[in-house]
C-alpha positions as CSV (number, residue, x, y, z in Angstrom):
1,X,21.8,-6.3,9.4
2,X,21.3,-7.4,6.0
3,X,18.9,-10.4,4.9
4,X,17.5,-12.0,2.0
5,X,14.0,-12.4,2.6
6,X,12.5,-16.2,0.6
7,X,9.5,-15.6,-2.1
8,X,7.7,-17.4,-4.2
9,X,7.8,-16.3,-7.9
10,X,4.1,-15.4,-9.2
11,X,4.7,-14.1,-12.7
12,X,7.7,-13.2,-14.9
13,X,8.2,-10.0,-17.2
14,X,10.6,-9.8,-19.8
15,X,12.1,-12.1,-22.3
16,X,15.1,-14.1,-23.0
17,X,16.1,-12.1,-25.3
18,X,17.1,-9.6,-22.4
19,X,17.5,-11.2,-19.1
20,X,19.6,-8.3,-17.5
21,X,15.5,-6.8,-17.9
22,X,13.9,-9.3,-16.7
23,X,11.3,-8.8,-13.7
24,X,8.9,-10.4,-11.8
25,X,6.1,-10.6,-9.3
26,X,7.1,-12.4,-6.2
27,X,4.7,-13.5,-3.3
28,X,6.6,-13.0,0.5
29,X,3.5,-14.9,2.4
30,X,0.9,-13.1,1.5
31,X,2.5,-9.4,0.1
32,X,3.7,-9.4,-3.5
33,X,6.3,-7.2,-4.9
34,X,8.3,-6.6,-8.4
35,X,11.9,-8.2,-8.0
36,X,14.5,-8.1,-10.8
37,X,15.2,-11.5,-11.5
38,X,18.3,-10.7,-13.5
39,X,20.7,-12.6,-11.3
40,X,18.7,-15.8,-11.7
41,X,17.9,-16.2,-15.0
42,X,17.1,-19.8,-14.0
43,X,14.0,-19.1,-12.5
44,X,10.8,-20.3,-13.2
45,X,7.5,-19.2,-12.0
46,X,6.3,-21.8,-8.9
47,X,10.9,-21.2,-7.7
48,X,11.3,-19.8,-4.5
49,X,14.4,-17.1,-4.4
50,X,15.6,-15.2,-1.5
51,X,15.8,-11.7,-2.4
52,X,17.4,-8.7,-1.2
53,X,16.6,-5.1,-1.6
54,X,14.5,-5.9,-5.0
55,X,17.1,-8.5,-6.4
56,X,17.3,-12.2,-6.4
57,X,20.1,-13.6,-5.5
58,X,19.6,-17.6,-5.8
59,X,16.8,-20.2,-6.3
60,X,15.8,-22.3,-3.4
61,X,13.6,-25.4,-2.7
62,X,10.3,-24.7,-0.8
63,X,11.2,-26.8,2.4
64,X,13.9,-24.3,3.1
65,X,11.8,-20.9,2.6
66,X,9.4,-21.9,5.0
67,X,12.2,-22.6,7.2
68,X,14.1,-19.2,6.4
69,X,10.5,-17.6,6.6
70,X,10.1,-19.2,9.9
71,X,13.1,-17.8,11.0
72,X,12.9,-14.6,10.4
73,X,9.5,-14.2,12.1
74,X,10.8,-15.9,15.0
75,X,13.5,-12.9,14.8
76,X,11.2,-10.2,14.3
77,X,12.5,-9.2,11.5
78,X,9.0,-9.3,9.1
79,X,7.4,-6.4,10.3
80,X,7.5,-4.3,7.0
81,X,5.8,-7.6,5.4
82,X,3.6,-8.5,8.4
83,X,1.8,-5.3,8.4
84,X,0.2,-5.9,5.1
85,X,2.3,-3.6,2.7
86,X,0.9,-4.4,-1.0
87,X,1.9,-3.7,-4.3
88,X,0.2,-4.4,-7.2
């Protein structure tokens, strides 16, 4: 099964100039990872976007990662994240 996993945008690499580069560190409750952020040059550090295999796909409000989040744990389908895995 394929999902798109909600995170919260930390910082953003890159400029305007080139947003097919653009990059950034995103927060997924508590392990961060760079995301390429090319398909949503919309967003803004603070956005939550659901990402899949190190892409965002869209932006989405708060109240509905924590539901997606939610969900997912309830599913068991965090355990990569829930065992700590850290990038820097």
């Amino acid at each position: 099964m394929c999902l798109a996993v909600p995170g919260k945008i930390l910082k953003i690499m890159g400029d305007a100039a080139a947003p097919h580069m653009r990059c950034g560190k995103v927060d997924f409750g508590g392990v961060q990872k760079d995301i390429c952020l090319a398909y949503t040059p919309e967003a803004e550090i603070g956005d939550y976007v659901l990402v899949h295999v190190g892409f965002s796909l869209s932006r989405i409000d708060e109240e509905e990662a924590q539901k997606i989040f939610e969900t997912l744990k309830e599913m068991g389908e965090l355990a990569e994240l829930e065992a700590g895995e850290k990038t820097s």
